[in-house]
N, C-alpha and C positions, 0 to 999 in steps of 0.2 A: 531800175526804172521806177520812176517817182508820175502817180497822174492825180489831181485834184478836181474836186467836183462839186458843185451845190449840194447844201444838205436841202432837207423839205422847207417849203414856203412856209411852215407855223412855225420855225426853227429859222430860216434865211429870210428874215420879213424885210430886206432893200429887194427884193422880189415878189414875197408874197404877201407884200401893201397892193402891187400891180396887179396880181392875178384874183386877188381880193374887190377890186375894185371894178375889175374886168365881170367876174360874176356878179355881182352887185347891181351893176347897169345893167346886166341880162346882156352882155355884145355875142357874141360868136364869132368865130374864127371867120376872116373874110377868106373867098372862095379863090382868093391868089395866093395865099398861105399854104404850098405845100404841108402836106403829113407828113408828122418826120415822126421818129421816137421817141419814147416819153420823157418828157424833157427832166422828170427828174428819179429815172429807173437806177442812175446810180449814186444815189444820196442814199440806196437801199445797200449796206456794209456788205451783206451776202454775197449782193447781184455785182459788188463793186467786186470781193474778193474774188469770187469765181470767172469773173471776166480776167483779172489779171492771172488767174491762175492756169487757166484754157488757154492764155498766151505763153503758156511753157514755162512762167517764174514761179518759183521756191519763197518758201519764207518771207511770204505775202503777209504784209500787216497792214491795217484801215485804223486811222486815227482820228477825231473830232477833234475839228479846231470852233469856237467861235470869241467874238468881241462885237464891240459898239462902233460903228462908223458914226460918227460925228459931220454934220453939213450945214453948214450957214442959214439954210432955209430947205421948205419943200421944193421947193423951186429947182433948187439943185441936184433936187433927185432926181426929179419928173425927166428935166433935162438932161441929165447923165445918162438914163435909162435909156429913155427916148434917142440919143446921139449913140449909146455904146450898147444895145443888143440889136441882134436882128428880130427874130420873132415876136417878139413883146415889142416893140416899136413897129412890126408892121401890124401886127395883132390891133394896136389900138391907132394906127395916125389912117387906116385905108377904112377907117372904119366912117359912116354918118357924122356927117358934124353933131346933129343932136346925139347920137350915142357917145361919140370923143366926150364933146361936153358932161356927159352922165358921167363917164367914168372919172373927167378929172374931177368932180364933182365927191365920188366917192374915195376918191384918194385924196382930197385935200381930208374929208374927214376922216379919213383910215390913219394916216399919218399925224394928226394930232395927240395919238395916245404916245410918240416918241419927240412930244415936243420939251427939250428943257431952256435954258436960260441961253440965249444966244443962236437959238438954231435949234435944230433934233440929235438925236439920237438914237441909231435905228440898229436892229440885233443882223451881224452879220454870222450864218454858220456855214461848215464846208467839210469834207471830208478829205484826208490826203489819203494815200495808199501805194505802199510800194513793193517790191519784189526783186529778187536775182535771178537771172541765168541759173540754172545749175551747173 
């Protein structure tokens, strides 16, 4: 069994440009935002191996992957994000329009330090980790 996972926002910044930006503006989780878990408890190797290994597999290994995703513009981040998570898309669109505004505010300028020639380039990291049956 093979499970992949975000690594941390200072490490997977096409996520933690969002949550950087989200503190920045001062937002808070709006109050139809279920609690869930912390969204990035297994980006922690430990927390990652010992969960696979509480599930009965052997010769469990945690690996670090990362590279540059590459995007035409900010725009296409924002939009990507915003269309393909749930929590972070509701985190910021159920928010005030002056707070929205705030944040895309700090994410345009969060996101200029991966801007290069034709577009950005933003650090993506992850962790895989897998295990056998005994």
């Amino acid at each position: 069994m093979a499970v992949s996972w975000w690594d941390v926002p200072v490490r997977h910044r096409v996520m933690g440009i969002f949550f950087d930006a989200m503190n920045e503006a001062g937002a808070t989780s709006p109050p139809e935002l279920p609690t869930g878990p912390p969204l990035f408890r297994f980006s922690n190797e430990l927390e990652l191996s010992q969960t696979l290994r509480s599930a009965g597999l052997g010769g469990v290994v945690v690996r670090a992957f990362s590279f540059s995703h590459r995007l035409n513009s900010p725009e296409e981040l924002w939009n990507g994000i915003l269309g393909g998570t749930v929590r972070t898309s509701i985190g910021i669109r159920r928010q005030p329009k002056l707070m929205q505004d705030r944040i895309r505010g700090a994410f345009e300028r969060l996101v200029q330090t991966y801007r290069v020639d034709g577009g950005i380039s933003v650090p993506v990291a992850f962790k895989i980790a897998s295990g056998q049956r005994p």
